[in-house]
C-alpha positions as CSV (number, residue, x, y, z in Angstrom):
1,X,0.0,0.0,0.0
2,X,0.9,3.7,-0.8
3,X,0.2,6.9,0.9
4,X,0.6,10.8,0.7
5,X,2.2,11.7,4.0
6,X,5.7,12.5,3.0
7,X,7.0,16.0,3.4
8,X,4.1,17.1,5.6
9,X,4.7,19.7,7.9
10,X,3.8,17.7,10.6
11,X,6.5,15.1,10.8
12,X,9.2,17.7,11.1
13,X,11.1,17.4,13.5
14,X,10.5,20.5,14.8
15,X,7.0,20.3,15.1
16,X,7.4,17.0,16.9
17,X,9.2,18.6,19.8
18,X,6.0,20.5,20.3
19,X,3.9,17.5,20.2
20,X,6.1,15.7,22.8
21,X,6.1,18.2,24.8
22,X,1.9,19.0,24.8
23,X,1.2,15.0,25.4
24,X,1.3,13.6,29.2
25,X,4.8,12.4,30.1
26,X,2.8,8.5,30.2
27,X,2.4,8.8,26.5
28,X,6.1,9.7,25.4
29,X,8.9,6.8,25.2
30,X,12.0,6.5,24.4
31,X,14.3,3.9,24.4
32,X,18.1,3.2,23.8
33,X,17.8,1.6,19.9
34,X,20.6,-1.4,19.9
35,X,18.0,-4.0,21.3
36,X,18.1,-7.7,20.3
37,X,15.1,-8.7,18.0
38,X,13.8,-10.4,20.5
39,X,14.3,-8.3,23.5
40,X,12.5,-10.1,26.6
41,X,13.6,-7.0,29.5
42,X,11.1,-5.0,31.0
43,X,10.6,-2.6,30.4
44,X,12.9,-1.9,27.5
45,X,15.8,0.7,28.7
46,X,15.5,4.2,28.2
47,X,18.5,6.7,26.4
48,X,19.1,9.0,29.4
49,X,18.3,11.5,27.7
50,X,15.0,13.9,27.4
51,X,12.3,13.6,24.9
52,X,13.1,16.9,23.3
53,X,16.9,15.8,23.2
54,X,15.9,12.5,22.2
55,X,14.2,13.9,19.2
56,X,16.5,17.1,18.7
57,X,19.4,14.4,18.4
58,X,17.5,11.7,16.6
59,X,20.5,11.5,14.0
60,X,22.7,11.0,16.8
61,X,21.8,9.1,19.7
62,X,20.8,5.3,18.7
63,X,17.3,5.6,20.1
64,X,13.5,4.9,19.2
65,X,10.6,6.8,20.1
66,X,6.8,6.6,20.1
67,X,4.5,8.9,20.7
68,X,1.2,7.9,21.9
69,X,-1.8,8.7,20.9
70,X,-1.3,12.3,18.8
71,X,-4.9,12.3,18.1
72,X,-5.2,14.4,21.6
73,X,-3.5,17.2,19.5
74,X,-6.3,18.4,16.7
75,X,-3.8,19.1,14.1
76,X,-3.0,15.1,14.1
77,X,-6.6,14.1,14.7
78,X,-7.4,15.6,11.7
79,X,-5.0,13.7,9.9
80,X,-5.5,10.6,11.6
81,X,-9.5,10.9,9.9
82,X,-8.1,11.4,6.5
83,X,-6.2,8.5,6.9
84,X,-8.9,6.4,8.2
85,X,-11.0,8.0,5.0
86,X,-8.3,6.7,2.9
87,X,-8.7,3.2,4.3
88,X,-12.4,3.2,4.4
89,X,-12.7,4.7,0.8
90,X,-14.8,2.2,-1.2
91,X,-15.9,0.4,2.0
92,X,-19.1,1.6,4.0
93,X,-19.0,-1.4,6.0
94,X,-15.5,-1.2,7.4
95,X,-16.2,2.5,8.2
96,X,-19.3,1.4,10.5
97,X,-17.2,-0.9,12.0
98,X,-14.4,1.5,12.9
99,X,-14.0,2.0,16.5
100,X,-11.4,3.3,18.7
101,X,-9.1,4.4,15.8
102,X,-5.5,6.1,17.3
103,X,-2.4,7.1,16.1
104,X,1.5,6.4,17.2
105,X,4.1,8.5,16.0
106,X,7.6,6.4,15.7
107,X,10.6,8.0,15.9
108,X,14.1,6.5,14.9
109,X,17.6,6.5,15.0
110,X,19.4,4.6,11.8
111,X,20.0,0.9,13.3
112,X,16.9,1.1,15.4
113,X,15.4,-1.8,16.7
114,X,12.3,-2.0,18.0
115,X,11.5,-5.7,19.3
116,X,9.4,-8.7,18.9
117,X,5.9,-8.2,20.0
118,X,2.3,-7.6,19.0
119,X,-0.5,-5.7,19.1
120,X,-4.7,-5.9,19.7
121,X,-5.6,-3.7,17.3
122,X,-5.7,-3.2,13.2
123,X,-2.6,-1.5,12.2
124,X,-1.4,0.2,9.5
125,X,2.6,1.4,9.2
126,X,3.0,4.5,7.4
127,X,6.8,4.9,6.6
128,X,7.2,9.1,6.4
129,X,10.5,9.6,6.6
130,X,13.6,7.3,6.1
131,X,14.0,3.7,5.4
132,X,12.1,0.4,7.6
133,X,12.1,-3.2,7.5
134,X,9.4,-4.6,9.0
135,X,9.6,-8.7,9.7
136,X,5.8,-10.2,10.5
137,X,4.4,-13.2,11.7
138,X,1.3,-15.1,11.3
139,X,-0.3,-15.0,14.8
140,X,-2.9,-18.0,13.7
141,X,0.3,-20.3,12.9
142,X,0.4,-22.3,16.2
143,X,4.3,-22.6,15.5
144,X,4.3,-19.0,16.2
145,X,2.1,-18.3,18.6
146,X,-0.1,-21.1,20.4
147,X,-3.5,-20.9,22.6
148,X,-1.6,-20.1,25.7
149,X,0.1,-17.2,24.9
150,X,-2.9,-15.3,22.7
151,X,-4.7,-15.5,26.2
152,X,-2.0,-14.2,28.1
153,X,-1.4,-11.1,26.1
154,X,-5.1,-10.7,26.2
155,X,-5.1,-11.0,30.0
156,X,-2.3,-9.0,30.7
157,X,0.2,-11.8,32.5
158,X,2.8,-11.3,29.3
159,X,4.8,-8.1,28.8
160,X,4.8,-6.1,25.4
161,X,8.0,-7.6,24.5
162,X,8.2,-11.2,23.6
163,X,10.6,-14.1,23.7
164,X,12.2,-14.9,19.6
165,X,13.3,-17.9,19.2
166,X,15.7,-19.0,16.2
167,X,13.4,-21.4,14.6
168,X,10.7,-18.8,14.3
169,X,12.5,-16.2,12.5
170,X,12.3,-18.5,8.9
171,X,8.8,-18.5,9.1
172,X,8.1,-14.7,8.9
173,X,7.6,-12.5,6.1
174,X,10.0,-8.9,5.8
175,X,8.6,-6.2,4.0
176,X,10.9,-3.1,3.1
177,X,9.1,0.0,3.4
178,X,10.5,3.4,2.0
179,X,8.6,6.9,2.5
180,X,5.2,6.7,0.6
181,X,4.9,3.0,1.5
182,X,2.4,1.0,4.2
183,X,1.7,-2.2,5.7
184,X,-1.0,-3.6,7.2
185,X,-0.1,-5.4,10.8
186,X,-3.1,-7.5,11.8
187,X,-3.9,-8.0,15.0
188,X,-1.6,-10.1,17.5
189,X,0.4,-10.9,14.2
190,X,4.1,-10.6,15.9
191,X,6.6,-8.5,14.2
192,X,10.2,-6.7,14.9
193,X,11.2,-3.5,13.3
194,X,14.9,-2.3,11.9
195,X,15.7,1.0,10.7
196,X,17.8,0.9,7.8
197,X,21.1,2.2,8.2
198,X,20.6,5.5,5.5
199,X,19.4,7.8,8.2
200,X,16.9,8.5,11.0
201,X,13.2,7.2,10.4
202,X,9.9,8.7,11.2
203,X,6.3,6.7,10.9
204,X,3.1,6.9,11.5
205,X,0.8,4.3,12.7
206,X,-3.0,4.5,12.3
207,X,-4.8,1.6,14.6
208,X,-8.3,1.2,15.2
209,X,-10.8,-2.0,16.6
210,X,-13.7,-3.2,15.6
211,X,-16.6,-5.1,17.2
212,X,-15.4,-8.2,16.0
213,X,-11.9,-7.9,17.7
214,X,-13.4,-6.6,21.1
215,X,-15.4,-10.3,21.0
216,X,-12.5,-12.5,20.1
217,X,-10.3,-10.3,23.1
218,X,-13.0,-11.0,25.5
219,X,-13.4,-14.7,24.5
220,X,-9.4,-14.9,24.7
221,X,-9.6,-13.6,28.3
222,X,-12.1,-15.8,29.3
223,X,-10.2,-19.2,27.8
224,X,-7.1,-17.5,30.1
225,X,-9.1,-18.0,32.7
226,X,-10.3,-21.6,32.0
227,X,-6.6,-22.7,30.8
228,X,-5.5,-21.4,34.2
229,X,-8.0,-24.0,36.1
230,X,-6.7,-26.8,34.0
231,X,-9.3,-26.5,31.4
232,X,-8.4,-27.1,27.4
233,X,-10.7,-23.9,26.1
234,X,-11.6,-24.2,22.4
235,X,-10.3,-20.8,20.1
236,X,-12.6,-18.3,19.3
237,X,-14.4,-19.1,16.1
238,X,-14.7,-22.8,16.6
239,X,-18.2,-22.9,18.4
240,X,-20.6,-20.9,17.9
241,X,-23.0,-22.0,20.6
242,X,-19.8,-21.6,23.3
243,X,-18.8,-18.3,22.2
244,X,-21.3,-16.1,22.8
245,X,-21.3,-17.3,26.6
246,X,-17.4,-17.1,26.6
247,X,-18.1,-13.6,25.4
248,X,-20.3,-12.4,28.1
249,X,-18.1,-14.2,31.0
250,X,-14.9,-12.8,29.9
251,X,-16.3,-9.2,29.6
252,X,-17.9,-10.2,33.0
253,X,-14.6,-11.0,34.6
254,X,-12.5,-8.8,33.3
255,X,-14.5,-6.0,34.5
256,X,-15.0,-7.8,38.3
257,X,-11.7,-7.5,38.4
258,X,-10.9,-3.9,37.4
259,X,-13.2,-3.8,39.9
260,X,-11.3,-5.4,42.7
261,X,-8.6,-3.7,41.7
262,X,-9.7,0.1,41.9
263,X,-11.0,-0.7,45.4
264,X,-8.0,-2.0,46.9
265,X,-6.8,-0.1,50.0
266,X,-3.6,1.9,48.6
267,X,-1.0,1.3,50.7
268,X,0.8,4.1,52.9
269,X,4.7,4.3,53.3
């Protein structure tokens, strides 16, 4: 896929600063860039340095950077609709089923790595500015990812990054992306990114869910909690009397225990 982002005034570096700088400090990080593919620390260490001298210094400093959510700003949220217009062009039913849609802005030093691990929602990587390889997975092939660990990403036991090992690494598919070009990273498909050694790298990533996905998540948390009581849970998708009660459980539990959670005496020091 192709798209018209390169050169906008937005992605300057400049102009980046200022968005750092406007977003809450929770929604800016940073990282030191020479990471193993398959990076299993967390979390993932930072540069030392600022935000604004991490970005300032991009060319410099072997670091990555995302900043989360840029829709907050309206500048960006505007762009992030006419990207979503873009995707939705031709397709009335994906646009009704659009829900949640964000936006990440990455930015990278040449020889960046950002490490093995997935994500919930629909993506799609926008390259802006530099040169990416992008190296994905297919999250349905149990030799990549079984049962087990879908749940505990959906339940929140597993950390963003994931373990890589060696025999896995054959069985993914690297896409080379230069500015203009895209990618579409389906949900919990694993994938590692490298910056290309030509210079520092900016991208944009436009995610959204849909109904569908918010189902299979709940049904996933639900056959976490099953698995952990010695159960064998069927996958979402293979029953469709099961389903919808795994549906209604999981959305039932995971909200109990938000629940529990929020209520529980802070503790004092």
């Amino acid at each position: 896929m192709t798209h018209r982002l390169t050169g906008h005034p937005l992605f300057a570096l400049e102009r980046l600063v200022t968005l750092a700088a406007s977003l809450p400090p929770a929604s800016v990080e940073y990282n030191a860039g020479d990471l193993a593919r398959g990076y299993e620390g967390q979390p993932t260490p930072g540069n030392g340095l600022t935000a604004e001298a991490t970005i300032r210094g991009i060319e410099q400093h072997n670091s990555w950077m995302v900043l989360q959510n840029v829709e907050h700003d309206p500048e960006y949220r505007a762009l992030l609709q006419s990207c979503l217009d873009d995707l939705a062009a031709g397709s009335p039913a994906l646009r009704r089923r659009i829900r949640q849609p964000e936006a990440y802005l990455f930015v990278s030093s040449a020889g960046a790595v950002t490490p093995y691990h997935m994500d919930p929602e629909q993506g799609f990587l926008l390259q802006v500015r530099g040169r990416k390889r992008i190296r994905l997975f297919d999250g349905a092939d149990p030799r990549i990812l079984d049962a087990g660990a879908i749940e505990q990403f959906y339940s929140g036991v597993t950390h963003r990054s994931m373990t890589l090992p060696a025999s896995v690494v054959p069985l993914g598919r690297t896409f080379e992306l230069t500015e203009g070009d895209g990618v579409h990273v389906p949900p919990t498909h694993p994938h590692f990114v490298e910056v290309d050694g030509g210079g520092y790298s900016v991208s944009l990533s436009v995610t959204f869910r849909t109904p569908d996905l918010r189902r299979r998540a709940d049904i996933h948390y639900f056959n976490g909690f099953l698995r952990s009581r010695g159960f064998t849970p069927a996958r979402p998708g293979a029953s469709r009397l099961t389903d919808p009660a795994k549906r209604v459980a999981g959305r039932l539990l995971r909200n109990l225990r938000r629940f529990k959670s929020s209520s529980r005496p802070k503790k004092s020091y």
